[in-house]
N, CA, C and O atoms as a Tinker XYZ file with bonds, in Angstrom:
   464  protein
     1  N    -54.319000   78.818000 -107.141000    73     2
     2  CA   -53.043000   78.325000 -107.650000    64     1     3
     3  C    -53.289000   77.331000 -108.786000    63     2     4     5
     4  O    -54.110000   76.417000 -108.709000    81     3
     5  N    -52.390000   77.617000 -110.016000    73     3     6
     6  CA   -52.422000   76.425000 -111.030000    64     5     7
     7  C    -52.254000   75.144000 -110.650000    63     6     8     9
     8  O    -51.595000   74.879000 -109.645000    81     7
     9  N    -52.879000   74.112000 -111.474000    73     7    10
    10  CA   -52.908000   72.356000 -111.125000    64     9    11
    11  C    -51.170000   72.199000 -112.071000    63    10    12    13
    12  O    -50.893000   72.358000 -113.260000    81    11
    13  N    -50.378000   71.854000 -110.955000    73    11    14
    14  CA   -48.850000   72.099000 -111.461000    64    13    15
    15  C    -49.048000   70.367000 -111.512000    63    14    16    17
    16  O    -48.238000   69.727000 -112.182000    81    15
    17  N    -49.893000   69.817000 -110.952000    73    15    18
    18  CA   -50.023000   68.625000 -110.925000    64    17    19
    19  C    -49.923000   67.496000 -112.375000    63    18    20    21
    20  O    -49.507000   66.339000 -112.441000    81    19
    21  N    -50.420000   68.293000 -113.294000    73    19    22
    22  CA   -50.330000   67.350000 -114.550000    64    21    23
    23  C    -49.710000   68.382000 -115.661000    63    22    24    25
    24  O    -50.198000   68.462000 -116.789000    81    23
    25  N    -48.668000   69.108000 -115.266000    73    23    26
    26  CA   -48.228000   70.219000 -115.995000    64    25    27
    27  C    -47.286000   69.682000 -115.786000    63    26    28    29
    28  O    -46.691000   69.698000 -114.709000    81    27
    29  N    -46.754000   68.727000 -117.404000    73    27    30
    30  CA   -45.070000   67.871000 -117.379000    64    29    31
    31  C    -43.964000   68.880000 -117.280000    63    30    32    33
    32  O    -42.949000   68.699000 -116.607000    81    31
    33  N    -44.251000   70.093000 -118.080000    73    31    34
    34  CA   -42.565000   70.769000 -118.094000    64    33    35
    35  C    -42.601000   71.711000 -116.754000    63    34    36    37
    36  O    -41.463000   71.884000 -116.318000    81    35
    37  N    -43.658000   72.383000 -115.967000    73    35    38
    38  CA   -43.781000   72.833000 -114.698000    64    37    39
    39  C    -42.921000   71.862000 -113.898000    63    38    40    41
    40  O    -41.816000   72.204000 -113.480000    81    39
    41  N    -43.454000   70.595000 -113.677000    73    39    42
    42  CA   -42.652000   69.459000 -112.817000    64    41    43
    43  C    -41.443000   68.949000 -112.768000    63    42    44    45
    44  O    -40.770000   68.671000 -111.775000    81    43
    45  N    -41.123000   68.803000 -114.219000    73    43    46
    46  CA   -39.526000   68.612000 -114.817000    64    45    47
    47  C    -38.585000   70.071000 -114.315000    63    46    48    49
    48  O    -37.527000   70.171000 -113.694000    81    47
    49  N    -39.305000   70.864000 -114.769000    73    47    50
    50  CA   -38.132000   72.131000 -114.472000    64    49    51
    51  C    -38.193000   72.426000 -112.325000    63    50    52    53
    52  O    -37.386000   72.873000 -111.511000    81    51
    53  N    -39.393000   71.951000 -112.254000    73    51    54
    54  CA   -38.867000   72.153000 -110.559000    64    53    55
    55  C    -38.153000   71.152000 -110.217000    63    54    56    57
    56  O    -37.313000   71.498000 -109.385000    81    55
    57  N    -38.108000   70.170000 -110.453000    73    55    58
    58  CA   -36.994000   68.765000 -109.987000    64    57    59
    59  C    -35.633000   69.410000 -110.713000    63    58    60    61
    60  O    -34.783000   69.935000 -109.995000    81    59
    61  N    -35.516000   69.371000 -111.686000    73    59    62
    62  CA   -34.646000   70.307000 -112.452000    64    61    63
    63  C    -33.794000   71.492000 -111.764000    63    62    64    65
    64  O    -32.667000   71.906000 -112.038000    81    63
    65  N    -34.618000   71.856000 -110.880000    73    63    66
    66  CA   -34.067000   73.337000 -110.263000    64    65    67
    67  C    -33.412000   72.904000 -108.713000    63    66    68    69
    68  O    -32.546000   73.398000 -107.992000    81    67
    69  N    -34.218000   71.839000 -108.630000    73    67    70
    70  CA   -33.433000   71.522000 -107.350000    64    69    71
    71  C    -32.032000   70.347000 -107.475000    63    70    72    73
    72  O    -31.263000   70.131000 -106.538000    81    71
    73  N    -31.977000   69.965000 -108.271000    73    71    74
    74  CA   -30.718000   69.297000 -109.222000    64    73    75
    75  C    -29.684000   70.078000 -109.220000    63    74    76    77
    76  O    -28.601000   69.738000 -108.743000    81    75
    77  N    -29.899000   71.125000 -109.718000    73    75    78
    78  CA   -29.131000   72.227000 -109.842000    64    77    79
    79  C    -28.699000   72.603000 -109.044000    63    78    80    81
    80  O    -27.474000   72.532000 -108.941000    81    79
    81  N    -29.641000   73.327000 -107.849000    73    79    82
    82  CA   -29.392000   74.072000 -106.383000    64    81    83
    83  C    -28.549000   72.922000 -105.594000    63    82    84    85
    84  O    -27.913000   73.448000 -104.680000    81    83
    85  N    -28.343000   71.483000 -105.667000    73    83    86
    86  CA   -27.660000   70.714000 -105.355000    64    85    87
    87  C    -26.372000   70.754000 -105.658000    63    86    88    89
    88  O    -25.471000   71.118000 -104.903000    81    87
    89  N    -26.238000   70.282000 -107.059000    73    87    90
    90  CA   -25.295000   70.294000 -107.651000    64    89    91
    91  C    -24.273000   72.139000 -107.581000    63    90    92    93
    92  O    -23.077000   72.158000 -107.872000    81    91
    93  N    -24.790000   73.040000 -107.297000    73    91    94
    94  CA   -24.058000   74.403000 -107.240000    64    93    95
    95  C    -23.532000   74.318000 -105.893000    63    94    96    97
    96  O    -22.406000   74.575000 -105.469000    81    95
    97  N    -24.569000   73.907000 -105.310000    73    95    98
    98  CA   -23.923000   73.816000 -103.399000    64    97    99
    99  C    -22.925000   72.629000 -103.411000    63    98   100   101
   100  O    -22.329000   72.499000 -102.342000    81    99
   101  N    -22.621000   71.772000 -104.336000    73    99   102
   102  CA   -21.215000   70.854000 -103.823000    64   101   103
   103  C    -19.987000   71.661000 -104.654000    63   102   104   105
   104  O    -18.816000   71.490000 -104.315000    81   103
   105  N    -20.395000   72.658000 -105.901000    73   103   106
   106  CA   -19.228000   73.379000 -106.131000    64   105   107
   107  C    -19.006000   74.326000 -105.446000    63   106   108   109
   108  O    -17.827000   74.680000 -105.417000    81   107
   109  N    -19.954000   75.082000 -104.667000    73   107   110
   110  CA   -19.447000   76.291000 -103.795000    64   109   111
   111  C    -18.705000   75.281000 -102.627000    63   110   112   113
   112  O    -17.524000   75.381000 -102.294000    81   111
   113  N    -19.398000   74.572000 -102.242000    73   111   114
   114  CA   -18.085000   73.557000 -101.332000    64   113   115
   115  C    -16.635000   73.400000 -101.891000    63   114   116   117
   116  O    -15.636000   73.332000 -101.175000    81   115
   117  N    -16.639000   73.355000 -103.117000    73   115   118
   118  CA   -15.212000   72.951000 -103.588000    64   117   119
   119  C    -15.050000   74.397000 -104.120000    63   118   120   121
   120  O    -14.705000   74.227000 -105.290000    81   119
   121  N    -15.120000   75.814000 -103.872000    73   119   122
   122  CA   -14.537000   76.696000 -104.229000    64   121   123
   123  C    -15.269000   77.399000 -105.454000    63   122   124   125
   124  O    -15.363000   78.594000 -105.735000    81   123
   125  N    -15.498000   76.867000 -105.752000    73   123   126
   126  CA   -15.892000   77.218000 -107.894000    64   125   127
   127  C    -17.289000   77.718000 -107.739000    63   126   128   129
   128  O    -18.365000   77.290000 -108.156000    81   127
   129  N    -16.816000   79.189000 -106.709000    73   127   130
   130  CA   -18.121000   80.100000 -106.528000    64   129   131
   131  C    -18.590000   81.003000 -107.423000    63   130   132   133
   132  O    -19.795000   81.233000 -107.326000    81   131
   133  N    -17.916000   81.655000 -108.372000    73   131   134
   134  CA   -18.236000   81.496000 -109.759000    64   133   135
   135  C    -19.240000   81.575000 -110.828000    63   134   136   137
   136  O    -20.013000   82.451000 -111.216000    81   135
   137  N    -18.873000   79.915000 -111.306000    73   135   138
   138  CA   -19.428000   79.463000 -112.055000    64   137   139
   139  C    -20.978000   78.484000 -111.308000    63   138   140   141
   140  O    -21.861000   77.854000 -111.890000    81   139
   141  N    -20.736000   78.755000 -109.787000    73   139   142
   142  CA   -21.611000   78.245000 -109.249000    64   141   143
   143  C    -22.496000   78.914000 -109.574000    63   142   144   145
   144  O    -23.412000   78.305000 -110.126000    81   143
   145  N    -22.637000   80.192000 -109.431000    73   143   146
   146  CA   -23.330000   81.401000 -109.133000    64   145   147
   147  C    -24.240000   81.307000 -110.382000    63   146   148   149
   148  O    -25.468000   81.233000 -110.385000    81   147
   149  N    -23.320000   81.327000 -111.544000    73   147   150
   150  CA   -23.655000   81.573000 -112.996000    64   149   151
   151  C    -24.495000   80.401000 -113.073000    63   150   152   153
   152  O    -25.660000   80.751000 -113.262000    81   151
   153  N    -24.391000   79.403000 -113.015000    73   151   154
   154  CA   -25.092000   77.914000 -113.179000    64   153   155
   155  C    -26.321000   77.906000 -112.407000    63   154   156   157
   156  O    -27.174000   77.310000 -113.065000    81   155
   157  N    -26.733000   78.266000 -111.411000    73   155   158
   158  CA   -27.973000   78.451000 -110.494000    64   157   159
   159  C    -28.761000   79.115000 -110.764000    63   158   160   161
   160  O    -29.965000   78.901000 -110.619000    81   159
   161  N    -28.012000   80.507000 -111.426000    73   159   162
   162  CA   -28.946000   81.330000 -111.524000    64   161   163
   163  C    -29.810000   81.052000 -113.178000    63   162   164   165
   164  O    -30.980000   81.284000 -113.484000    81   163
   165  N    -28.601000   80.438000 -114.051000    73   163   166
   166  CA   -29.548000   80.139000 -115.386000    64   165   167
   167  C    -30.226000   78.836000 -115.315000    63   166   168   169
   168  O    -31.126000   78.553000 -116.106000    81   167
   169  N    -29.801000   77.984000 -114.339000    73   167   170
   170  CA   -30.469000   76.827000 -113.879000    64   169   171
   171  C    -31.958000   76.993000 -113.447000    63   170   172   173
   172  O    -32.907000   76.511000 -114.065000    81   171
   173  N    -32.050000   77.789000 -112.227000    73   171   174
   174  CA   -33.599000   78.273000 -111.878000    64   173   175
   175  C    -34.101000   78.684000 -112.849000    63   174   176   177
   176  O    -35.039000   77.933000 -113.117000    81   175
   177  N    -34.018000   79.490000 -113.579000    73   175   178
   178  CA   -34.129000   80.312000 -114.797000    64   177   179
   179  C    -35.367000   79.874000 -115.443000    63   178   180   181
   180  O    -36.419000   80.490000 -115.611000    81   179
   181  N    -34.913000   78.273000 -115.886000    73   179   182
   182  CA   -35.828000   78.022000 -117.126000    64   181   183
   183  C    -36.814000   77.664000 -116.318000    63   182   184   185
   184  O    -37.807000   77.549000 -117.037000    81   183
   185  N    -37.108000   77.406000 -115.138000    73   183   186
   186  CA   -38.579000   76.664000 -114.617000    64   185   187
   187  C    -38.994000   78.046000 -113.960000    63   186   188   189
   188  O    -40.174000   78.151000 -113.625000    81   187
   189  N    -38.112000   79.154000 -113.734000    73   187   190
   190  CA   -38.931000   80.304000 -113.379000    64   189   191
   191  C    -39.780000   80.887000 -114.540000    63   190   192   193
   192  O    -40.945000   81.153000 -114.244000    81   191
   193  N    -39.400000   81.116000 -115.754000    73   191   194
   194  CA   -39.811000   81.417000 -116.765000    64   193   195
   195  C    -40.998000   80.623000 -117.532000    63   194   196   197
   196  O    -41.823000   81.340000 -118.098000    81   195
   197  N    -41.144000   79.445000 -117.599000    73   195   198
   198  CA   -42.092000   78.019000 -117.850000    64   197   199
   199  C    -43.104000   78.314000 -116.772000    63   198   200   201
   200  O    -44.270000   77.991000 -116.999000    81   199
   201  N    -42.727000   79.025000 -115.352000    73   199   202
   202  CA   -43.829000   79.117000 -114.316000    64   201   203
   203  C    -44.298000   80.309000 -114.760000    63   202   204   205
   204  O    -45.475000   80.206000 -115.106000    81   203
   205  N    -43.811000   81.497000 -114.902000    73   203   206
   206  CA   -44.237000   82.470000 -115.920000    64   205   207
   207  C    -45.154000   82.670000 -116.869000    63   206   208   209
   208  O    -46.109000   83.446000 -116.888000    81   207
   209  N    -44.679000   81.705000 -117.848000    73   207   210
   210  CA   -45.730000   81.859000 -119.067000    64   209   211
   211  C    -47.077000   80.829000 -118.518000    63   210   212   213
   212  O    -48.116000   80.766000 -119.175000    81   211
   213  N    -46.961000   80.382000 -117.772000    73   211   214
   214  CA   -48.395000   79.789000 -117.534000    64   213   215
   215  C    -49.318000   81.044000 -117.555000    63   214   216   217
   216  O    -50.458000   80.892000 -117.995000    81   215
   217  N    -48.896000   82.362000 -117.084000    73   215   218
   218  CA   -49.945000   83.221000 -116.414000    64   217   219
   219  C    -49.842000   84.631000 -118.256000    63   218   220   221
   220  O    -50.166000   85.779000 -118.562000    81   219
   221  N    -49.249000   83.545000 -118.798000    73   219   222
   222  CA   -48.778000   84.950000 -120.461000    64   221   223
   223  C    -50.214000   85.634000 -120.381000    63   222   224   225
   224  O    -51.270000   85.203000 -119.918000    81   223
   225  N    -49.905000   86.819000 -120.975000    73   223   226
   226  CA   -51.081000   87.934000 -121.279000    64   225   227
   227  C    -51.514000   87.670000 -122.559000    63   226   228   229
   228  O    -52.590000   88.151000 -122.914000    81   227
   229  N    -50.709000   86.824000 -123.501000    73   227   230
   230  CA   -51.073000   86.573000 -125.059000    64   229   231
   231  C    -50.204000   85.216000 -125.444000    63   230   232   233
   232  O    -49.247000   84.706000 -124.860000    81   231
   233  N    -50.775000   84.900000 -126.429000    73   231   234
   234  CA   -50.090000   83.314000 -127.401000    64   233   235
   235  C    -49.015000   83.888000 -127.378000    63   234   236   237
   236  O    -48.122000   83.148000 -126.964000    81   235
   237  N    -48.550000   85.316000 -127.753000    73   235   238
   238  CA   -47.198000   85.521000 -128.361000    64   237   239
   239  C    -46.304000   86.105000 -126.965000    63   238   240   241
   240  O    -45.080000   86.198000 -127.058000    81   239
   241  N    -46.864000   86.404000 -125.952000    73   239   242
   242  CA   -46.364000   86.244000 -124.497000    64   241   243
   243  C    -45.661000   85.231000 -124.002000    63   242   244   245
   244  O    -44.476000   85.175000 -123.674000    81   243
   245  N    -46.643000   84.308000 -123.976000    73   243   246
   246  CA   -45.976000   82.484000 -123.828000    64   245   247
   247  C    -45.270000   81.698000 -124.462000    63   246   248   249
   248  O    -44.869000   80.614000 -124.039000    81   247
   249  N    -44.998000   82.293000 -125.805000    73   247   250
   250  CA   -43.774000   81.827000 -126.479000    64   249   251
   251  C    -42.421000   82.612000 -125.995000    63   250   252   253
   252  O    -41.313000   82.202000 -125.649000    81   251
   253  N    -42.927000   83.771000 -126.106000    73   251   254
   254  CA   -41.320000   84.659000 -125.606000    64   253   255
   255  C    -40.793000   83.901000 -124.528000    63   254   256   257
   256  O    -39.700000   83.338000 -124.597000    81   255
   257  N    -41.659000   83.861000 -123.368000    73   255   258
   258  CA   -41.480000   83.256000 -122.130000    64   257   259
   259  C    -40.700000   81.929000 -122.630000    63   258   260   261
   260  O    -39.473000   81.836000 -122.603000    81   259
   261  N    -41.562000   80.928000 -123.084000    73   259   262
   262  CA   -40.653000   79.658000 -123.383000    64   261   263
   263  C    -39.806000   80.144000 -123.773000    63   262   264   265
   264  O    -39.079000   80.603000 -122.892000    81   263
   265  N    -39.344000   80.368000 -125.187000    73   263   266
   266  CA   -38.057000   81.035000 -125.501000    64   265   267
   267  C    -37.041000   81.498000 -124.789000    63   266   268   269
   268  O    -35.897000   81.596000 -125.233000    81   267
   269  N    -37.309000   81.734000 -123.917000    73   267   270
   270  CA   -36.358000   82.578000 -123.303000    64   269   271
   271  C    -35.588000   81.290000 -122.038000    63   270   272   273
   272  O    -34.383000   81.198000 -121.804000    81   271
   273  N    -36.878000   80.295000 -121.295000    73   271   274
   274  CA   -36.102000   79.283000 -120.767000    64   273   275
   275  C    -35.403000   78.283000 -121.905000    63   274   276   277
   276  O    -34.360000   77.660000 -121.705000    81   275
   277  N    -36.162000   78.253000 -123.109000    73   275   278
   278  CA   -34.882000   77.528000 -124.316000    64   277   279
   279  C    -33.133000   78.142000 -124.045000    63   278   280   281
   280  O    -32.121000   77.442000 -124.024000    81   279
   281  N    -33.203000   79.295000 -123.904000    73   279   282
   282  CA   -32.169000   80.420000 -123.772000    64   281   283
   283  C    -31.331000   80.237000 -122.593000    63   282   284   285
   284  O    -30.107000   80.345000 -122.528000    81   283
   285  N    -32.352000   79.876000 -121.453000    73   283   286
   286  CA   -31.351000   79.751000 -120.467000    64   285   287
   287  C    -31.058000   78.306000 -120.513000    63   286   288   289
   288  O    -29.917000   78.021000 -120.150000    81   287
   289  N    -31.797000   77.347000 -120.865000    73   287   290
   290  CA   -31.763000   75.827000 -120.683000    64   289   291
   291  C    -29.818000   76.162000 -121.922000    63   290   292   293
   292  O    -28.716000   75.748000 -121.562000    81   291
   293  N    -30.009000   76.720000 -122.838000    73   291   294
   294  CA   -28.544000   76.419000 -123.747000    64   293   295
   295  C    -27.273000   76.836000 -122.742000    63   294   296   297
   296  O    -26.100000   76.474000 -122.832000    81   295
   297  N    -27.851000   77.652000 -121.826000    73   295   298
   298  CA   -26.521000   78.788000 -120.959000    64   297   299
   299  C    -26.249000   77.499000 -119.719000    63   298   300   301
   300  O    -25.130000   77.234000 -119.280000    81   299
   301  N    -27.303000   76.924000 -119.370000    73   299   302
   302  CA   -26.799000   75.565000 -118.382000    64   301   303
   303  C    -26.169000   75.090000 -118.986000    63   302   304   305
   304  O    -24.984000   75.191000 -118.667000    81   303
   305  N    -26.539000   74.157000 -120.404000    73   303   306
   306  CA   -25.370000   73.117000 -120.942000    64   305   307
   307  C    -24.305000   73.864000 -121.245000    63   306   308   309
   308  O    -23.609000   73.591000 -120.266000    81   307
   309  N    -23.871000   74.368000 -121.676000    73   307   310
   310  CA   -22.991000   75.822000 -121.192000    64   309   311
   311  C    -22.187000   75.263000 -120.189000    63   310   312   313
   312  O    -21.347000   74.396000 -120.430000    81   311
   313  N    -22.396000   75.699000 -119.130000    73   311   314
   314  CA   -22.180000   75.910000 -117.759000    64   313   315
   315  C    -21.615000   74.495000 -117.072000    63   314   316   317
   316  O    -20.671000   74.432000 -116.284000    81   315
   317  N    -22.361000   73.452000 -117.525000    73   315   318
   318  CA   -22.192000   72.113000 -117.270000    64   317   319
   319  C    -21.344000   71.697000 -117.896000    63   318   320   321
   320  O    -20.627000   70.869000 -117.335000    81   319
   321  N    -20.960000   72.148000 -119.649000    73   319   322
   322  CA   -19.583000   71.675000 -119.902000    64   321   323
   323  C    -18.522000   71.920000 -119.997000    63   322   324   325
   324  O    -17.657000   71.269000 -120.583000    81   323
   325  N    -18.380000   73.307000 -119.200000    73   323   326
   326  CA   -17.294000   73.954000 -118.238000    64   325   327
   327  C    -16.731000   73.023000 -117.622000    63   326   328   329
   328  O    -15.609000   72.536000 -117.766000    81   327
   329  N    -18.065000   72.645000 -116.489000    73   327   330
   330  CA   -17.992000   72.099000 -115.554000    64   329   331
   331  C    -17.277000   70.837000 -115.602000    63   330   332   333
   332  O    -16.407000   70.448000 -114.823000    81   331
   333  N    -17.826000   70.164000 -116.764000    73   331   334
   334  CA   -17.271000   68.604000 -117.314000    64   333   335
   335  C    -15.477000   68.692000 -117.861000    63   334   336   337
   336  O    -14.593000   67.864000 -117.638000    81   335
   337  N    -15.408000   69.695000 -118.447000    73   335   338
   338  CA   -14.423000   69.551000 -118.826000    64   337   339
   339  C    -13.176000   70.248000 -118.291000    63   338   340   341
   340  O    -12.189000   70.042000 -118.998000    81   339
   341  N    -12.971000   70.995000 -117.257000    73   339   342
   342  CA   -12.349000   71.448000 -116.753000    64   341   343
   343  C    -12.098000   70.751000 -115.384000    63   342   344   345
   344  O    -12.766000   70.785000 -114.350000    81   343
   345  N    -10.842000   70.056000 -115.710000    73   343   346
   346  CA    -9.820000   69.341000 -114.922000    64   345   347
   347  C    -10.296000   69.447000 -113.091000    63   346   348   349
   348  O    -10.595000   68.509000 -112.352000    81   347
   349  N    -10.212000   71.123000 -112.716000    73   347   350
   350  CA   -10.300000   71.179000 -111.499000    64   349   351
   351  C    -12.387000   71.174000 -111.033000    63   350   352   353
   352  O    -12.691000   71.854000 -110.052000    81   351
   353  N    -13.165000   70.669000 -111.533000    73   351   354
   354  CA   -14.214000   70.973000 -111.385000    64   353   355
   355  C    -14.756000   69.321000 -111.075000    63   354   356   357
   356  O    -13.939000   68.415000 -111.241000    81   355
   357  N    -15.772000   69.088000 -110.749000    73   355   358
   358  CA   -16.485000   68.086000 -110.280000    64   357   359
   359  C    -17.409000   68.021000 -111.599000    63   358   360   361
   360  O    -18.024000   68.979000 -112.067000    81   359
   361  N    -17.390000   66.874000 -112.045000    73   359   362
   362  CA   -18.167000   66.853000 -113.596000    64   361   363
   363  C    -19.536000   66.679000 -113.267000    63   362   364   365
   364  O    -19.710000   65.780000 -112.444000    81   363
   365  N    -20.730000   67.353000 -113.716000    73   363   366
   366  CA   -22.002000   67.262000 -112.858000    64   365   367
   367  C    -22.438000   65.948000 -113.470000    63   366   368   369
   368  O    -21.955000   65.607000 -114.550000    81   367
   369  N    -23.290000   65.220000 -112.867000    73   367   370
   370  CA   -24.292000   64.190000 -113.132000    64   369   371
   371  C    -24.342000   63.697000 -114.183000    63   370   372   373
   372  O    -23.986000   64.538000 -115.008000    81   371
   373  N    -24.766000   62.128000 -114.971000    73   371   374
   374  CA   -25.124000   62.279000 -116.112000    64   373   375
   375  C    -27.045000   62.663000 -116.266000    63   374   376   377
   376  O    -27.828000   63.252000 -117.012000    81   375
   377  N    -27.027000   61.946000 -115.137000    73   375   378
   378  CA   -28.689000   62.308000 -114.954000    64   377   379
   379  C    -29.042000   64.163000 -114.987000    63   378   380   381
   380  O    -29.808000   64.932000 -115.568000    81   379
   381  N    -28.345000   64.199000 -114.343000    73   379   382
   382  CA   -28.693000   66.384000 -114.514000    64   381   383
   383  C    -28.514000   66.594000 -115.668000    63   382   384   385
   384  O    -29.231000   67.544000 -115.983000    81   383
   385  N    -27.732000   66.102000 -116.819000    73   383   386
   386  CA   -27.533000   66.107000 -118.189000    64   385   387
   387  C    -28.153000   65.697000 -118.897000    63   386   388   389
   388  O    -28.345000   66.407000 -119.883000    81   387
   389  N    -28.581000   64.856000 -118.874000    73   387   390
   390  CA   -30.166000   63.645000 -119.351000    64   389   391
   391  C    -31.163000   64.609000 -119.044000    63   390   392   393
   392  O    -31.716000   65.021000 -120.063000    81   391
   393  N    -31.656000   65.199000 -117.798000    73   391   394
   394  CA   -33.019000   65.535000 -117.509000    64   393   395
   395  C    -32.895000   67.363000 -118.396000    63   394   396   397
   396  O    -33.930000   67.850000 -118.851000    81   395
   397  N    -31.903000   67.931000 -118.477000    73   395   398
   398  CA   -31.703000   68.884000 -119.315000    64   397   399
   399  C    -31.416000   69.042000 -120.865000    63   398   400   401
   400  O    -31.173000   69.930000 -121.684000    81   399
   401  N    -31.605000   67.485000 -120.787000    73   399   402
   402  CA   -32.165000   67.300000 -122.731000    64   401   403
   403  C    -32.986000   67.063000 -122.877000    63   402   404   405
   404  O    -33.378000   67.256000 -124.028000    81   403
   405  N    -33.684000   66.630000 -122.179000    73   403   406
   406  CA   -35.408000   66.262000 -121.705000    64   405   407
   407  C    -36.103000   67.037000 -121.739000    63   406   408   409
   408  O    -37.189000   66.776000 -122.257000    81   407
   409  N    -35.805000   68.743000 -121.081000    73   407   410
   410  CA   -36.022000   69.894000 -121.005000    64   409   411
   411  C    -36.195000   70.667000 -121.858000    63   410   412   413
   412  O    -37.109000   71.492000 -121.868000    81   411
   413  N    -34.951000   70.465000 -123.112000    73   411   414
   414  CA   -34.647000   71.343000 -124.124000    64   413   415
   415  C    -35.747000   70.666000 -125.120000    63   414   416   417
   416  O    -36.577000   71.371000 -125.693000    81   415
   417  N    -35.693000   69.117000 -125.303000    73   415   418
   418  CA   -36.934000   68.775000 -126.100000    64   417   419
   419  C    -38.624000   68.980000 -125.967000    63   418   420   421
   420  O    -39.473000   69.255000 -126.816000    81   419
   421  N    -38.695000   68.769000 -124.788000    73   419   422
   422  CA   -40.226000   69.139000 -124.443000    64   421   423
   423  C    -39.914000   70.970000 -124.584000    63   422   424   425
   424  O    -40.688000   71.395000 -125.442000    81   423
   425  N    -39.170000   71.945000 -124.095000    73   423   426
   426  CA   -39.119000   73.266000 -124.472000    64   425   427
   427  C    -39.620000   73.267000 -125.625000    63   426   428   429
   428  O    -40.795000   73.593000 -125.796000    81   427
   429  N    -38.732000   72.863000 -126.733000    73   427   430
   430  CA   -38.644000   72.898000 -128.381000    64   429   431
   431  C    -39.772000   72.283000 -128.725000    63   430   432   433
   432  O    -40.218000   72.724000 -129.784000    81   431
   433  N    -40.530000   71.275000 -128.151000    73   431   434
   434  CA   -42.013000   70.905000 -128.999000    64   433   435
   435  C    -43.019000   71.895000 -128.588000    63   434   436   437
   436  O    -43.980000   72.241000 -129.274000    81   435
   437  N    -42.736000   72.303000 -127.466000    73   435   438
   438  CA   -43.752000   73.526000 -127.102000    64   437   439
   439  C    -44.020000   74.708000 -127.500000    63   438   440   441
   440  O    -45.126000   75.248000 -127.519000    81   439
   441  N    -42.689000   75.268000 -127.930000    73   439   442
   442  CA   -42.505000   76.557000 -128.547000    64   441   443
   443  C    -43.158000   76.258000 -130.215000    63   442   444   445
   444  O    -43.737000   77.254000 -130.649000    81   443
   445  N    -43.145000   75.216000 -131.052000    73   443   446
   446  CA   -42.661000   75.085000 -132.151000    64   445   447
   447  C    -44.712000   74.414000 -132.367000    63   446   448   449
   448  O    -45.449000   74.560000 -133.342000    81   447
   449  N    -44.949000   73.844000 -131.253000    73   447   450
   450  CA   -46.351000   73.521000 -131.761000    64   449   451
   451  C    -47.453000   74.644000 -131.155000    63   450   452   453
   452  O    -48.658000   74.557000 -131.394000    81   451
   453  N    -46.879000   75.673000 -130.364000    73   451   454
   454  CA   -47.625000   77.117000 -130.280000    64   453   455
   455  C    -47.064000   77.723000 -131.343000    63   454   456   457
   456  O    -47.949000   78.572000 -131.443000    81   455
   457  N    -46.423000   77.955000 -132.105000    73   455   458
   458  CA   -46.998000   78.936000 -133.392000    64   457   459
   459  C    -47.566000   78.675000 -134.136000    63   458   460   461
   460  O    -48.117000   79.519000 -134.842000    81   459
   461  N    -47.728000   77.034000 -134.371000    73   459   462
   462  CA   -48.617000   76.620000 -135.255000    64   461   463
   463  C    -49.966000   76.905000 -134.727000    63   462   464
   464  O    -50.962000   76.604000 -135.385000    81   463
């Protein structure tokens, strides 16, 4: 098994995922099964994909891979400002919002200093 141990965006996106899996289980409590659904599943998403490219077959493997949790990391904030802004919804965290810009930046230096 990989040393997930000093692997920052591995660690961020699993705390990340369970943020999420939190935060979806107090909207399926309040009904908004949904957008719960939709939010979990692009929520896991990006740290499934980041766990992914650890194992890429090529440089240009492990970018797609990142890329693609960049992709889902945009479909959460998405999802979250549904969530925020729609009257009948429970506005998620500011911290789940914070740690998913955190996400999108370490994503974006990663992708952007592997092609170089």
């Amino acid at each position: 098994m990989r040393n997930d141990k000093e692997n920052l965006i591995i660690n961020e996106t699993l705390q990340f995922s369970i943020k999420i899996i939190k935060y979806c289980e107090v909207l399926e409590q309040n009904r908004k099964i949904v957008i719960a659904k939709q939010l979990l599943r692009a929520g896991t998403s990006i740290g499934a994909n980041v766990w992914e490219a650890q194992n890429a077959e090529s440089k240009a493997d492990f970018i797609h891979k990142m890329k693609i949790a960049c992709k889902e990391a945009d479909e959460v904030k998405y999802w979250l400002k549904i969530c925020e802004l729609a009257d009948s919804y429970i506005s998620p965290d500011i911290e789940l919002v914070e740690d998913l810009e955190r996400i999108n930046r370490i994503l974006s230096k990663i992708v952007s200093s592997s092609k170089g």
